[in-house]
C-alpha positions as CSV (number, residue, x, y, z in Angstrom):
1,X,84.7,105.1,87.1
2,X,88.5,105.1,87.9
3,X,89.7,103.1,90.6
4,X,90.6,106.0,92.9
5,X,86.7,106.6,93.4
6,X,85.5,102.9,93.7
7,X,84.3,102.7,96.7
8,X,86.3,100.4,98.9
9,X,87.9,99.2,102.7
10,X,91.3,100.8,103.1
11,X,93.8,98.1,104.6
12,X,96.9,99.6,105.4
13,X,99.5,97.0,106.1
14,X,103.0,97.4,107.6
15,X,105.5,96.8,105.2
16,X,107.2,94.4,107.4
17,X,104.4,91.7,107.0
18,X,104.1,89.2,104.9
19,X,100.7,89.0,102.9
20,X,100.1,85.6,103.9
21,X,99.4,87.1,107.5
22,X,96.5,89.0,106.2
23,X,94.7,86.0,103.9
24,X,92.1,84.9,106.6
25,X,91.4,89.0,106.8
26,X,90.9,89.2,103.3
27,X,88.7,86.7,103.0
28,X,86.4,87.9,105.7
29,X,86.2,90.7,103.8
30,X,85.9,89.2,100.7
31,X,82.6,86.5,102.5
32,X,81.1,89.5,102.5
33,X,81.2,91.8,98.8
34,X,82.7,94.6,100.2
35,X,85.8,95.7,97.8
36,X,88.9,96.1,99.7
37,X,92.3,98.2,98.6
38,X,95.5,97.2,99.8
39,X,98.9,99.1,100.6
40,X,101.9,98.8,102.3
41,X,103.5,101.8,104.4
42,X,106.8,101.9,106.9
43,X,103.9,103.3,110.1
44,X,104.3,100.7,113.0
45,X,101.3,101.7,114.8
46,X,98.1,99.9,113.9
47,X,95.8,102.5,114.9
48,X,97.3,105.0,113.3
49,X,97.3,102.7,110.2
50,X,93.6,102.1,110.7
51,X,92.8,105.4,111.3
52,X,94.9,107.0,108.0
53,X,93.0,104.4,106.1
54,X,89.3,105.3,107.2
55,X,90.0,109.0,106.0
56,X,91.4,106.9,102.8
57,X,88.4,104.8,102.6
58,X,85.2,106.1,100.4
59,X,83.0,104.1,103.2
60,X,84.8,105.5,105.7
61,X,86.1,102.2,106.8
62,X,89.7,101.5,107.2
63,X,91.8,98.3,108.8
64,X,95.5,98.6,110.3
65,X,97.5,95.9,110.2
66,X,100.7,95.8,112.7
67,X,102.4,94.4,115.5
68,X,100.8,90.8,115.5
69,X,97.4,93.1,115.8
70,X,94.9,94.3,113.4
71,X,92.3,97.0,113.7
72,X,89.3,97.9,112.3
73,X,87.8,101.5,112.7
74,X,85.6,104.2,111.0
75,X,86.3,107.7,110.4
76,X,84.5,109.2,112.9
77,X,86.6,107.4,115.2
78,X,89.4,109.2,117.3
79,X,93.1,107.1,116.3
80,X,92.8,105.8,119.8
81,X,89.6,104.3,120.1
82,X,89.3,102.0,117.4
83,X,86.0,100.0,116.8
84,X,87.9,96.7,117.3
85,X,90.9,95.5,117.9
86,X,92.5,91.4,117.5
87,X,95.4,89.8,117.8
88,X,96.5,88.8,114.3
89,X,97.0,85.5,113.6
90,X,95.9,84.2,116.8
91,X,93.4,81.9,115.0
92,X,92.3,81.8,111.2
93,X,88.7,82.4,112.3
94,X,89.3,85.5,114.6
95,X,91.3,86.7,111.1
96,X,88.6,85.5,108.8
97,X,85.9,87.2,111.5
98,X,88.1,90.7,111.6
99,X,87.8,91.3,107.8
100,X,84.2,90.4,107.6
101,X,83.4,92.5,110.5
102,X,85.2,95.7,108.6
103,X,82.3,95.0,105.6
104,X,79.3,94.7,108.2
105,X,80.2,97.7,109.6
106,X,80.0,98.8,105.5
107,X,76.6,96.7,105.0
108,X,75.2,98.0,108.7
109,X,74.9,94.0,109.7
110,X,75.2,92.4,113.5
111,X,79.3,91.7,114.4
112,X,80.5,88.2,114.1
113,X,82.0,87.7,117.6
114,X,85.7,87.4,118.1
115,X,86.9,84.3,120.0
116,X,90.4,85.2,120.5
């Protein structure tokens, strides 16, 4: 199976942002088996982000990361009412709890709360 089919989470991520701001997100993800695809565009908006990379996303999951925010939404989803939104890098446990939350919405699981 080539890699454009696995099934995975679409992150899109601002180019402006370092990849150490989305480690904690990763990881969530990561807690919790889901696969997860990373790339880098010049969009500023993070639910736009989100949104492209739900349509991206074979489980119709996608993540936007911008703006000190990142959101997590599914493709049925208009743009501008994401699932969830959080402030990125606010705390490494709201980061670490974004990213897992993005795979139980995959695996159909109960939401780890969000603190911040």
């Amino acid at each position: 199976m080539s890699n454009a089919n696995r099934p995975t989470i679409r992150l899109r991520l601002n180019e402006r942002l370092a990849d150490t701001q989305i480690l904690e997100v990763l990881h969530g993800i990561e807690e919790e088996g889901v696969p997860v695809e990373v790339t880098r565009h010049a969009e500023l908006n993070p639910l736009v982000l989100a949104h492209e990379a739900s349509l991206e996303s074979r489980l119709g999951i996608g993540i936007g990361v911008s703006l000190d925010f990142v959101v997590v939404t599914t493709e049925k989803l208009p743009a501008s009412a994401p699932y969830l939104a959080a402030r990125l890098n606010a705390t490494e446990a709201n980061d670490r709890a974004a990213g897992a939350n993005a795979a139980r919405l995959v695996k159909r699981m109960p939401l780890i709360e969000l603190t911040a």
